[in-house]
C-alpha positions in Angstrom: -35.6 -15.5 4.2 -35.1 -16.1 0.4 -38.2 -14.1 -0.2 -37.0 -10.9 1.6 -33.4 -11.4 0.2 -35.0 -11.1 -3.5 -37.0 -7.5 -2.6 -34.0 -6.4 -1.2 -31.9 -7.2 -4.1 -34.9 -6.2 -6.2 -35.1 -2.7 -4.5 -31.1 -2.0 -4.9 -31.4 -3.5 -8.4 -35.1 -0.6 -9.0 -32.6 2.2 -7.3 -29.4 1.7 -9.5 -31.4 1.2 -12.4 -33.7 4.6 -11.5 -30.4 6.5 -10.5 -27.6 5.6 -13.2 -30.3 5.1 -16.4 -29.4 1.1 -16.6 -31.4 -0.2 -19.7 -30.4 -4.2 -18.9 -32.8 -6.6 -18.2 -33.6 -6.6 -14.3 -33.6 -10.0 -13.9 -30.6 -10.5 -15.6 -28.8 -7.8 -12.6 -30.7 -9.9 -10.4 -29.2 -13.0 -11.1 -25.7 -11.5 -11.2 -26.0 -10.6 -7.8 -27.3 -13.8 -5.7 -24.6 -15.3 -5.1 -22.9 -12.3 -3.2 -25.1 -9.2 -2.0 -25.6 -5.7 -3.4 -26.2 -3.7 -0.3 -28.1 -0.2 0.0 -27.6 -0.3 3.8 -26.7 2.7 5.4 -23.7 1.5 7.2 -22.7 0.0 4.5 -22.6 2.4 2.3 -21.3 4.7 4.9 -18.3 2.6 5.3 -17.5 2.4 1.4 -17.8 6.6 1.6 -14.9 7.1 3.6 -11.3 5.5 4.4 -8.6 5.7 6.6 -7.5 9.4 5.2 -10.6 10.6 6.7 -10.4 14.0 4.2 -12.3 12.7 1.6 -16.0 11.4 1.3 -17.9 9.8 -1.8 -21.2 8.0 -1.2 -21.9 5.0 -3.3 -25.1 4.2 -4.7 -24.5 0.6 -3.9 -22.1 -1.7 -2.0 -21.4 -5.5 -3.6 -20.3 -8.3 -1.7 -19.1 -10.5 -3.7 -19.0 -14.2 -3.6 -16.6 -15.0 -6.3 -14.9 -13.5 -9.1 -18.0 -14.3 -11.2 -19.7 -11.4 -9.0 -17.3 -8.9 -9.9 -16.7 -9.9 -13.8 -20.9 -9.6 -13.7 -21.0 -6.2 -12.5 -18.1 -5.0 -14.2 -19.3 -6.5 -17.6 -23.0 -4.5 -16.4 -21.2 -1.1 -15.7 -19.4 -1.2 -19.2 -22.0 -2.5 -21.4 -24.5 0.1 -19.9 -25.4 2.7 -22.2 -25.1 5.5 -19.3 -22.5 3.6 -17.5 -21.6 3.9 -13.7 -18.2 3.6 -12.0 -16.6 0.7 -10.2 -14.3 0.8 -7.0 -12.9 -2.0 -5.4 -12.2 -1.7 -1.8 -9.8 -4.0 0.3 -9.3 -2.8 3.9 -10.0 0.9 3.0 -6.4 2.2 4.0 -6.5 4.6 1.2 -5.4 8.2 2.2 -7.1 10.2 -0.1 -10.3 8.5 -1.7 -8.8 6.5 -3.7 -10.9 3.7 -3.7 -14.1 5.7 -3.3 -16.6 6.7 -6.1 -19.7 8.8 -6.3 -22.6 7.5 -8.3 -20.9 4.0 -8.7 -20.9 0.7 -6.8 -17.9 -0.2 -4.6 -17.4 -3.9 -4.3 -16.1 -4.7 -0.9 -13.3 -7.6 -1.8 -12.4 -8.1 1.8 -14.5 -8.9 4.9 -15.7 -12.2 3.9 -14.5 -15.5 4.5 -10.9 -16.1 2.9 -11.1 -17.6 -0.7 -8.4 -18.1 -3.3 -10.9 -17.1 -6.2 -13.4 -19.8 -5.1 -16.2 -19.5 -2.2 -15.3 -20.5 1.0 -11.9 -22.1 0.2 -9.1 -20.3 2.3 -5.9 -19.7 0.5 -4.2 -22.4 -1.2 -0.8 -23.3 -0.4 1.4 -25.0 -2.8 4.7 -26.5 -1.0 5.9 -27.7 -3.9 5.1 -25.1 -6.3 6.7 -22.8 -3.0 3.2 -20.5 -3.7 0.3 -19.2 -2.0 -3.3 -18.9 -4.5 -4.8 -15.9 -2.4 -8.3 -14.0 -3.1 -7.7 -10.1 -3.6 -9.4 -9.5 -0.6 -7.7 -11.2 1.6 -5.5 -9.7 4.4 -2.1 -10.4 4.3 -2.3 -11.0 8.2 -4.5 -14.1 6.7 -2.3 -15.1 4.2 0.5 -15.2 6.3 -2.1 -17.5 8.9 -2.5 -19.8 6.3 1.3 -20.3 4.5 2.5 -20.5 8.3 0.5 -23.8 8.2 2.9 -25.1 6.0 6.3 -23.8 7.8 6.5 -20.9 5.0 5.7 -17.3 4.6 5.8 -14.6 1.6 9.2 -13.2 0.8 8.6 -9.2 0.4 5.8 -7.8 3.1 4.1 -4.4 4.2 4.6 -3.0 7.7 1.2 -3.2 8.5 -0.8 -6.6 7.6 -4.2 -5.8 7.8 -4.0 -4.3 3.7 -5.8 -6.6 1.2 -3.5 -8.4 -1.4 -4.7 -6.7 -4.4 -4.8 -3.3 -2.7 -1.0 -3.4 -1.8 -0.3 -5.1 -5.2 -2.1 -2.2 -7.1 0.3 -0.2 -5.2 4.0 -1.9 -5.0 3.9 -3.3 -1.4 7.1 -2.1 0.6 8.7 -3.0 3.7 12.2 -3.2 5.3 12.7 -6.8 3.0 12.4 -5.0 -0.6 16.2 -4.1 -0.9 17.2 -7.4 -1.0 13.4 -9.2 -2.6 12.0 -5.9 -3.9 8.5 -4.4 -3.1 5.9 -7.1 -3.1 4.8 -7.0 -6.9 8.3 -8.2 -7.8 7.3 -11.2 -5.9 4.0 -12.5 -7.5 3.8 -15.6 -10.3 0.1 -15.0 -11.7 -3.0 -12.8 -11.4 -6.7 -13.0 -12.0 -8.1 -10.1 -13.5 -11.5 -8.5 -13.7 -10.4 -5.7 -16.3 -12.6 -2.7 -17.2 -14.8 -4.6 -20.0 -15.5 -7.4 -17.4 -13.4 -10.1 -19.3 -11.7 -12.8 -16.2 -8.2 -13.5 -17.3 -5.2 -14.6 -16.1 -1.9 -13.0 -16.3 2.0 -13.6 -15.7 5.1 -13.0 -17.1 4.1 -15.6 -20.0 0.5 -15.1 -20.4 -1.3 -11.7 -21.0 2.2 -10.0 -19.7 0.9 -6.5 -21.1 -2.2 -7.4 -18.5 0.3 -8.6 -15.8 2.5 -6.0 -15.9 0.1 -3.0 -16.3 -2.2 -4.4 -13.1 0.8 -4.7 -10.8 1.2 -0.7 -9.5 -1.1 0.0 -11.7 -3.4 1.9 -9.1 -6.4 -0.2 -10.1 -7.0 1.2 -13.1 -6.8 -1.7 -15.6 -8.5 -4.1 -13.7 -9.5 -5.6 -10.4 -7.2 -8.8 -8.6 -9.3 -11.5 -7.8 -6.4 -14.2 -7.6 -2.5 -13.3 -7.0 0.2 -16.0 -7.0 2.8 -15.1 -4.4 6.2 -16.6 -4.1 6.8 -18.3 -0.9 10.3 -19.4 1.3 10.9 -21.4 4.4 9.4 -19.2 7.2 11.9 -18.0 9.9 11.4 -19.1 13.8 12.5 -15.8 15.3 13.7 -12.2 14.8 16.7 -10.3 16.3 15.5 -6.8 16.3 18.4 -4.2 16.3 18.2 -0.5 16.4 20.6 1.8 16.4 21.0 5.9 16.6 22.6 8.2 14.5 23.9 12.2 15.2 25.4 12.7 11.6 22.6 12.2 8.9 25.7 11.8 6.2 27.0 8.6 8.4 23.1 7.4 8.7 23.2 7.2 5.1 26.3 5.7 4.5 25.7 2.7 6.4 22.3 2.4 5.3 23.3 2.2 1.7 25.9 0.1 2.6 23.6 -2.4 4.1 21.4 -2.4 1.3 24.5 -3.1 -1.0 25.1 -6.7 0.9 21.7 -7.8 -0.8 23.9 -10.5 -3.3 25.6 -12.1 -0.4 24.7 -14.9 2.1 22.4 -14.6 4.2 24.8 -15.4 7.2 26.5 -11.6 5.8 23.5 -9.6 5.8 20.2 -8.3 7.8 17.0 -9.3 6.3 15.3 -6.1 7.0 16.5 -2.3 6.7 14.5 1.0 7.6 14.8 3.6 9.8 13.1 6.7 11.0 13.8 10.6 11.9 13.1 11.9 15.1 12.8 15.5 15.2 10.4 15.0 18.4 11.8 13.5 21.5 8.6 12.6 22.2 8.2 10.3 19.1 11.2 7.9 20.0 9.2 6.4 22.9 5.5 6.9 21.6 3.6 3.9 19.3 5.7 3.3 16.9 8.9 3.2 18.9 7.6 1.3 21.5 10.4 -0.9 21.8 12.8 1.6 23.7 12.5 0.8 27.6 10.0 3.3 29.5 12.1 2.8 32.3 14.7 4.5 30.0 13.5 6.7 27.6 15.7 7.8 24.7 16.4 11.8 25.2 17.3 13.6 22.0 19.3 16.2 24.0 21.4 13.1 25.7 23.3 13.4 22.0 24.7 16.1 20.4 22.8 15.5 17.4 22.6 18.2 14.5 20.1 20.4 14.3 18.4 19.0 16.8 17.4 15.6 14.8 18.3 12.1 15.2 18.5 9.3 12.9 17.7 5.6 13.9 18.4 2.6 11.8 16.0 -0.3 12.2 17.7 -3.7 11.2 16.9 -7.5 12.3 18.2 -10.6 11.1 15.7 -13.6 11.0 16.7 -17.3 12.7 15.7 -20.5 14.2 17.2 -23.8 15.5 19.6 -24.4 12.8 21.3 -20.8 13.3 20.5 -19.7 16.9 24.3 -20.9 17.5 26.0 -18.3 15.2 23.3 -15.6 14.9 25.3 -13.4 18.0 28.1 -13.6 16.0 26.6 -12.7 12.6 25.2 -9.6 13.7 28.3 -8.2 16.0 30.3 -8.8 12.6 28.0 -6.7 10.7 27.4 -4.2 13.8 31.3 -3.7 13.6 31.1 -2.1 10.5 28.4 0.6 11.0 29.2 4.1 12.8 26.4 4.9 14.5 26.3 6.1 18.6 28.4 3.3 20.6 26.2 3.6 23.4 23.2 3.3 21.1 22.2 0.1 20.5 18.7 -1.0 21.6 17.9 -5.1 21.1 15.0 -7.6 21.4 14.2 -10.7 20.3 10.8 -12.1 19.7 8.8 -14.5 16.9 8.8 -14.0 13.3 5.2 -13.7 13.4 5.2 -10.7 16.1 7.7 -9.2 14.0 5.9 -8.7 11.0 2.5 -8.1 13.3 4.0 -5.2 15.1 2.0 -2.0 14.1 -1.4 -4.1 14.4 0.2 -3.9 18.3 -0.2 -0.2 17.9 -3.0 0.0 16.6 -4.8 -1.4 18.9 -2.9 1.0 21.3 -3.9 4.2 19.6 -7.3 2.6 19.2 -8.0 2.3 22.8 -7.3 6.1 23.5 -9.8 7.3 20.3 -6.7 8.4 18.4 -6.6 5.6 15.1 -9.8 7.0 13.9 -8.6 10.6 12.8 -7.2 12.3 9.7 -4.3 11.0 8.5 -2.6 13.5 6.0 0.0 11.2 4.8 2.7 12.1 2.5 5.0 9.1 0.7 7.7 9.8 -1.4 10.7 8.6 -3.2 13.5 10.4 -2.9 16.7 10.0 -5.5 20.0 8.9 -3.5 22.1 11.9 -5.5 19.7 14.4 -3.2 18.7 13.0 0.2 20.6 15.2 1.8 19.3 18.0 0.5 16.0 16.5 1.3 17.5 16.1 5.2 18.7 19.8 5.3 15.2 21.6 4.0 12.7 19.4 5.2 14.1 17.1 8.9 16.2 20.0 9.7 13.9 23.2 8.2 10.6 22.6 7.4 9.3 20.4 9.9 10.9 22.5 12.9 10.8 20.9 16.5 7.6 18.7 16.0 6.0 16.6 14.5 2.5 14.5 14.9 3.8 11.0 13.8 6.7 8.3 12.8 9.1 9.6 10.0 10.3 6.7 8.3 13.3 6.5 5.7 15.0 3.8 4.2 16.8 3.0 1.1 16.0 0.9 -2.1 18.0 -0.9 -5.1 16.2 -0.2 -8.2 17.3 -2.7 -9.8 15.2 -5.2 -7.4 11.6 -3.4 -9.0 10.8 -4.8 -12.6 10.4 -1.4 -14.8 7.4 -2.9 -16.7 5.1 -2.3 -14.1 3.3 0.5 -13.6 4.9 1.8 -10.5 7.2 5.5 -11.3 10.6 5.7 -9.4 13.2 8.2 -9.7 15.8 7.7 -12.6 19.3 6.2 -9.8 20.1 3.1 -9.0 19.5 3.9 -5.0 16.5 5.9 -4.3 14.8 6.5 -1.0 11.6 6.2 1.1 10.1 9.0 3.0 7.5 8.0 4.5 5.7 11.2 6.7 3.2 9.2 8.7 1.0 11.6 10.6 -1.8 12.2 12.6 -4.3 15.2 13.0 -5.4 15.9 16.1 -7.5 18.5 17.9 -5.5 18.5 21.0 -5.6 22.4 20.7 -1.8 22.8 19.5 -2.2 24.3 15.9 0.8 22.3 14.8 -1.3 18.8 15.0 -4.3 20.2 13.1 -5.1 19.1 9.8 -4.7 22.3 8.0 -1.0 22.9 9.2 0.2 19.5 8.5 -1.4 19.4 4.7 -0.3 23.1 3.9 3.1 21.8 5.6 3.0 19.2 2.7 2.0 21.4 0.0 5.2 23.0 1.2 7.6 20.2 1.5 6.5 19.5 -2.3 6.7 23.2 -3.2 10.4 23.1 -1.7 11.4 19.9 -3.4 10.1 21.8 -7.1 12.1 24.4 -6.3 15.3 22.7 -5.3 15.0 20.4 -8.4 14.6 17.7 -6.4 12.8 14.8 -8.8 10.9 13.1 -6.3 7.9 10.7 -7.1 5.0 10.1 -4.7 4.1 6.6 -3.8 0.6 6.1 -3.2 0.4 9.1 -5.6 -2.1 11.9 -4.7 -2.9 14.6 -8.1 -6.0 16.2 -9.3 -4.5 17.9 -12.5 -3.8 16.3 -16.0 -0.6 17.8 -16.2 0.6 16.8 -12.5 -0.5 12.7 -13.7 1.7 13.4 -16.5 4.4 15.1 -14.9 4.6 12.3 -12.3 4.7 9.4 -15.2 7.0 10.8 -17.6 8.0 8.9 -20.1 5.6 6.5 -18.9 2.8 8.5 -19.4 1.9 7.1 -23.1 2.3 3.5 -22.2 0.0 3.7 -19.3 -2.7 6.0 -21.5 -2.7 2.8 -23.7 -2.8 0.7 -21.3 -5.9 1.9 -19.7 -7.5 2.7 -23.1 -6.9 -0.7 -23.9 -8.1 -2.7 -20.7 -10.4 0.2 -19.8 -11.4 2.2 -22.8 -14.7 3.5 -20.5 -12.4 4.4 -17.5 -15.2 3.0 -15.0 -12.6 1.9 -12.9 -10.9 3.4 -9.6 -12.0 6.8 -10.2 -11.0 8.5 -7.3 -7.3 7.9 -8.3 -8.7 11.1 -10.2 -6.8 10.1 -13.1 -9.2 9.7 -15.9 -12.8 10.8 -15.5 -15.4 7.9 -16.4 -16.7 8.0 -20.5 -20.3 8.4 -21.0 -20.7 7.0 -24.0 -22.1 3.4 -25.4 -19.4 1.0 -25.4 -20.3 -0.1 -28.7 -17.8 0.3 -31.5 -17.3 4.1 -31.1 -15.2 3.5 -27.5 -11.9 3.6 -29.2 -12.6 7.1 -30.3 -14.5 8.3 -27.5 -12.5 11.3 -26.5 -10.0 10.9 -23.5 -11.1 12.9 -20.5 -8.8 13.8 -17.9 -9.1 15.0 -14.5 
């Protein structure tokens, strides 16, 4: 068994070497790579090509699986001291949309897929109750970090809506959910970091230690280094969820009490929800598909029931979290705070159900959409943030204009307090205090209606961008999508400079997440003369 393990790795070791123009010693790769596995196997490497976008492909020469950080820092530390170099792409769950975590010609490292580890082999996540922290690999699903803090009657403060992302993958990003008005997006809630960076060095970061590292990783779209190790702050889990929602005819009244909502994220928790979002529903169809599942089949929710405008509806998602201590008063907490919102009276939709089902409710749909062969399909997703000061323009040319009558998936929108994201980071959001998630979640689909193809809804895109240009609305993409120097630059602003520094700094041969398309790889030595190698940018 040891014997064919070494041709194998011998063989991968022989291809990258023939293929990229590697001039290390052989046995040298070769020892980097037994404690994990480079792989040359088709399905792996057919797996690393592709993500859940499904409009994009990239073959990599190679796929590693690591064993430990020492893996990755060994590769990395390989592909930057190589006098030809080759590119390095870290891939988590592969829910990227458009390729980001792909690369042609390079090696992906699979960090998730293995057992759970919090940066050593085999350990699973280490739980501090003291410290009120969780040590988690950067591979690891937050569905198995949750698993593991639950152990210990707590749970991370800030999450995603769906679970089965990879710590470092939502941390590269921001990490939001219906909790990050009142905790912020999930990389305002992490102590420490371990970090590969581009020149293969293993260092920790936090607020204290390395900060320029810390803050530059956290949003920072992978490309100043690869999480092997996050820190995330912890609180006492909740039992159970009261899940409230709510509709809406008036988009300005939708708003309102949103932002209001948001607004109560000082007070106690006895005076506020724990979770805001809500969704658009230009489709009647779409109230009571997947990811409104939780209206009654045996009464379905019919747009033309309310005299809504323009033939769109609003719904406000809210819950408040309890257990033993506060089952008593929870009834009474939420009719207070009900009393003060104006949505439809005759509206108001409620279940209850564990904490942990809660936070695991898209998985539910998944597994839904996979059993009828309709998860595994282009998704032409669009994310934005939206500024407060122009939402309802946003409302009037792209719910009520653009998208017409239909639509191929959920809508969501919900509100955010900037001051709740630390402006360090990497992470671009508009200039206002309130600014706004749009969150256009859709499917393509060759059911034979030219509205669910892929074409239509990515030129429908390109137009809802187009129209927001031309309105002057400043929006900002989250998981940000450009292939042009000046768009990268545009969508940073005055951020731009520090983050060219930044990478130039922690990845002066840009071998890192390439197919963010934001800086195209160096191909020069990365003795002495990288400084001054000259910056090229997609």
């Amino acid at each position: 068994m040891a014997t064919t393990k070494l041709v194998l790795l011998t063989f991968a070791i022989c291809r990258l070497i023939v293929t990229v123009g590697l001039t290390v010693d052989p046995t040298e790769l070769l020892r980097l790579v037994v404690e994990g596995q480079l792989s040359l196997d088709p399905s792996d490497v057919n797996t690393a090509s592709k993500d859940f976008g499904l409009m994009s492909r990239a073959e990599p020469l190679a796929v590693l699986h690591p064993a430990s950080a020492q893996d990755v820092v060994g590769l990395v530390r390989t592909a930057y001291s190589s006098p030809h170099g080759f590119t390095v792409s870290a891939r988590g769950h592969g829910h990227s949309i458009n390729g980001q975590a792909q690369t042609n010609n390079g090696v992906v490292i699979q960090m998730s897929g293995g057992s759970s580890r919090s940066g050593t082999p085999g350990q699973a996540a280490r739980v501090s109750e003291k410290g009120m922290y969780v040590d988690a690999w950067g591979g690891e699903l937050w569905i198995d970090v949750l698993r593991s803090t639950l152990e210990y009657g707590l749970a991370p403060k800030s999450w995603t809506d769906y679970l089965y992302l990879s710590v470092g993958g939502t941390l590269s990003n921001a990490g939001i959910s219906g909790q990050a008005f009142n905790y912020g997006p999930q990389i305002s809630n992490v102590h420490e970091l371990d970090v590969v960076t581009g020149k293969g060095e293993l260092l920790t970061c936090s607020e204290e230690q390395n900060s320029e590292l810390f803050h530059a990783v956290l949003g920072g779209l992978g490309q100043f280094g690869i999480i092997t190790r996050a820190r995330i702050a912890l609180e006492p889990s909740p039992q159970r969820v009261r899940w409230i929602r709510v509709l809406y005819s008036n988009f300005s009244a939708f708003t309102k009490d949103q932002e209001f909502l948001i607004s109560l994220h000082g007070q106690p928790t006895s005076q506020k929800f724990d979770y805001v979002e809500g969704f658009v529903i230009v489709d009647e169809g779409l109230i009571n598909n997947w990811r409104s599942s939780f209206f009654s089949p045996s009464n379905p929710v019919k747009i033309t029931s309310i005299n809504s405008e323009g033939g769109v509806l609003y719904c406000l998602e809210i819950t408040k979290n309890y257990d033993e201590s506060t089952a008593v008063t929870i009834d009474q907490e939420i009719e207070d705070l009900l009393e003060k919102l104006d949505f439809v009276p005759t509206s108001v939709f409620t279940t209850d159900l564990p904490y942990v089902d809660f936070l695991d409710r898209v998985h539910k749909a998944e597994l839904k959409l996979r059993s009828k062969g309709l998860w595994d399909v282009p998704h032409p997703w669009l994310n934005l943030f939206v500024p407060k000061s122009r939402i309802s323009d946003f409302d009037e040319g792209v719910f009520k204009g653009i998208l017409g009558n239909k639509t191929s998936g959920p809508i969501l929108i919900y509100p955010m307090n900037k001051d709740k994201w630390d402006q360090s980071s990497s992470v671009v959001t508009p200039d206002e205090d309130v600014f706004y998630l749009v969150a256009l979640l859709r499917s393509a689909l060759d059911t034979g209606d030219e509205t669910r193809t892929l074409e239509h809804l990515t030129n429908q895109n390109r137009q809802i961008l187009r129209f927001c240009d031309d309105a002057g609305i400043e929006v900002k993409q989250y998981l940000p999508h450009y292939t042009t120097r000046e768009e990268w630059m545009d969508h940073f602003g005055d951020k731009w400079d520090r983050f060219y520094q930044r990478k130039m700094k922690f990845d002066p041969r840009r071998i890192l997440a390439t197919g963010q398309r934001i800086f195209s790889p160096s191909s020069g030595s990365s003795g002495g003369g990288v400084g001054s190698a000259k910056l090229s940018v997609y």
